[in-house]
C-alpha positions as CSV (number, residue, x, y, z in Angstrom):
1,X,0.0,0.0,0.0
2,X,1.1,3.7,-1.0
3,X,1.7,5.0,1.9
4,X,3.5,8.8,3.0
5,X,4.3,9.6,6.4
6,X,5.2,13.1,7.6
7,X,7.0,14.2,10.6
8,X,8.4,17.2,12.0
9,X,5.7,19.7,12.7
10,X,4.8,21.4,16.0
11,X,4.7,25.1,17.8
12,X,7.6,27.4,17.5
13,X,8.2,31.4,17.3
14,X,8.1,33.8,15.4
15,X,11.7,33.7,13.7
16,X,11.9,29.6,14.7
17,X,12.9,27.0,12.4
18,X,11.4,23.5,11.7
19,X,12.3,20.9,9.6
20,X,9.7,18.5,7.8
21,X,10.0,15.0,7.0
22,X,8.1,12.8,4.2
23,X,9.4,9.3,3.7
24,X,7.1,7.0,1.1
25,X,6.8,4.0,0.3
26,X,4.5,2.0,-1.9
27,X,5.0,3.3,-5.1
28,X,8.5,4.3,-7.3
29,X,10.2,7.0,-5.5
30,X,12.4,8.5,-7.7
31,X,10.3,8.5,-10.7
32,X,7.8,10.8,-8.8
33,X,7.6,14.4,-8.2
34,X,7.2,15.5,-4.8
35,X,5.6,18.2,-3.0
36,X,4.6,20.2,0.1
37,X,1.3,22.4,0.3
38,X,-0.3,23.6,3.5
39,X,-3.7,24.9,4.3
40,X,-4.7,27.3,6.9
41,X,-8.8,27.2,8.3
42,X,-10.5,29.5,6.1
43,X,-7.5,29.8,2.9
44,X,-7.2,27.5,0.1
45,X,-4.5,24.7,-0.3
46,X,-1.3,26.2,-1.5
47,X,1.8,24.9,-3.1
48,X,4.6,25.7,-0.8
49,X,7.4,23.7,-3.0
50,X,7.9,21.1,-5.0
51,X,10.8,19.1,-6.6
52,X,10.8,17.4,-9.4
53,X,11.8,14.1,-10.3
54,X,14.6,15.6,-11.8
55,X,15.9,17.7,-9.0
56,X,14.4,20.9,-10.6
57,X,12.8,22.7,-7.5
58,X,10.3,25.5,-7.0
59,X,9.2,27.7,-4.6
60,X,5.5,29.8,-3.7
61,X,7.0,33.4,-3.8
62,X,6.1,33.4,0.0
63,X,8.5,31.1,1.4
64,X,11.7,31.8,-1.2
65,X,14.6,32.2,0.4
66,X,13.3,31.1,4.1
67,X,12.2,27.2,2.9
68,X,14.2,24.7,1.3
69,X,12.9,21.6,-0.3
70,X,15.6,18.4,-0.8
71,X,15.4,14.4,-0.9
72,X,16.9,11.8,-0.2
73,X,16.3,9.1,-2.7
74,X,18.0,6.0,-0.6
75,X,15.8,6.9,2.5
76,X,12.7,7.6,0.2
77,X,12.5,10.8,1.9
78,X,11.8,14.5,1.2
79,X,12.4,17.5,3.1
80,X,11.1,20.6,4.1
81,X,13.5,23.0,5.8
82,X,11.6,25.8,6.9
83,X,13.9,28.9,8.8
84,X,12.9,32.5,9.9
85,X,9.3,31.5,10.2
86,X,6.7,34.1,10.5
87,X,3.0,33.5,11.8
88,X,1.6,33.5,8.6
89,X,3.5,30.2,8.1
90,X,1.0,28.7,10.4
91,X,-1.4,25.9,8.7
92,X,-1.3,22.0,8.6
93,X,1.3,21.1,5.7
94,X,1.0,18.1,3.5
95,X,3.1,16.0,1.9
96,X,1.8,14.9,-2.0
97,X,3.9,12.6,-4.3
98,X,3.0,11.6,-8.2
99,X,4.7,11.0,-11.7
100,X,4.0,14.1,-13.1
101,X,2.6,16.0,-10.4
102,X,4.0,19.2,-11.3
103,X,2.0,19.5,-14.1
104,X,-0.7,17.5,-12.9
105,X,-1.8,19.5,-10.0
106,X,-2.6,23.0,-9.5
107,X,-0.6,25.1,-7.3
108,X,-3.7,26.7,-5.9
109,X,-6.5,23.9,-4.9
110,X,-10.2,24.6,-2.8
111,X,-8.9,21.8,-0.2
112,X,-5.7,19.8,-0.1
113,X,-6.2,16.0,-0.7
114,X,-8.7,16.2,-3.1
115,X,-6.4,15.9,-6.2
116,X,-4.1,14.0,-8.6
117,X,-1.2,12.4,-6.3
118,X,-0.8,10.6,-3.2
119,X,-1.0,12.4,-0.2
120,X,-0.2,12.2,3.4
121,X,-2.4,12.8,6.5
122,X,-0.8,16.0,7.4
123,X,1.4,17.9,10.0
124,X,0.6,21.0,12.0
125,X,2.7,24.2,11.6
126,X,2.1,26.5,14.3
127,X,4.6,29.7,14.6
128,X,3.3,31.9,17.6
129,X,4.5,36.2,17.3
């Protein structure tokens, strides 16, 4: 069974940093692209970054130069390394995997889950001012 599992969320300040974890397994790892959005109550599902099955990454205009997004193919595992985080970084991210997903999947969705890819249950970001 597909399965993503994501680790690493949790409550810091204003100017914290947090690193997330997504390791898969299930499926072809390095053939897929991988992704991060998040979703705070009330805002739609945004793409926070993405990396390609290529290595090519991305980056929501938000978050450049704070986040970094890596893998590591023999631990079928991506990263999210998030630094000088700011309140507005607060919302439960998700971890989304797929061949093509880049191109499959919006970078602005109603609610996150409900699209092309396979996606993980979720961790909270909360970053207190």
């Amino acid at each position: 069974a597909v399965q993503l599992l994501e680790s690493g969320g949790g409550s810091v300040q204003a100017g914290g940093s947090l690193r997330l974890s997504c390791t898969a397994s299930g499926f072809t790892f390095d053939d897929s692209d991988m992704g991060w959005y998040r979703q705070a109550p009330g805002n739609k599902c945004e793409l926070v970054s993405s990396i390609s099955s290529d290595g090519s990454t991305d980056y929501a205009d938000s978050v450049k130069g704070r986040f970094t997004i890596s893998q590591e193919n023999a631990k079928n595992t991506v990263y999210l390394q998030m630094n000088s985080l700011k309140p507005a970084d607060t919302a439960v991210y998700y971890c989304v995997a797929g061949r093509a997903l880049i191109s499959r999947v919006a970078k602005i969705l109603s609610v996150c889950r409900r699209a092309y890819g396979y996606w993980g249950q979720g961790t909270q970001v909360t970053v207190s001012s």
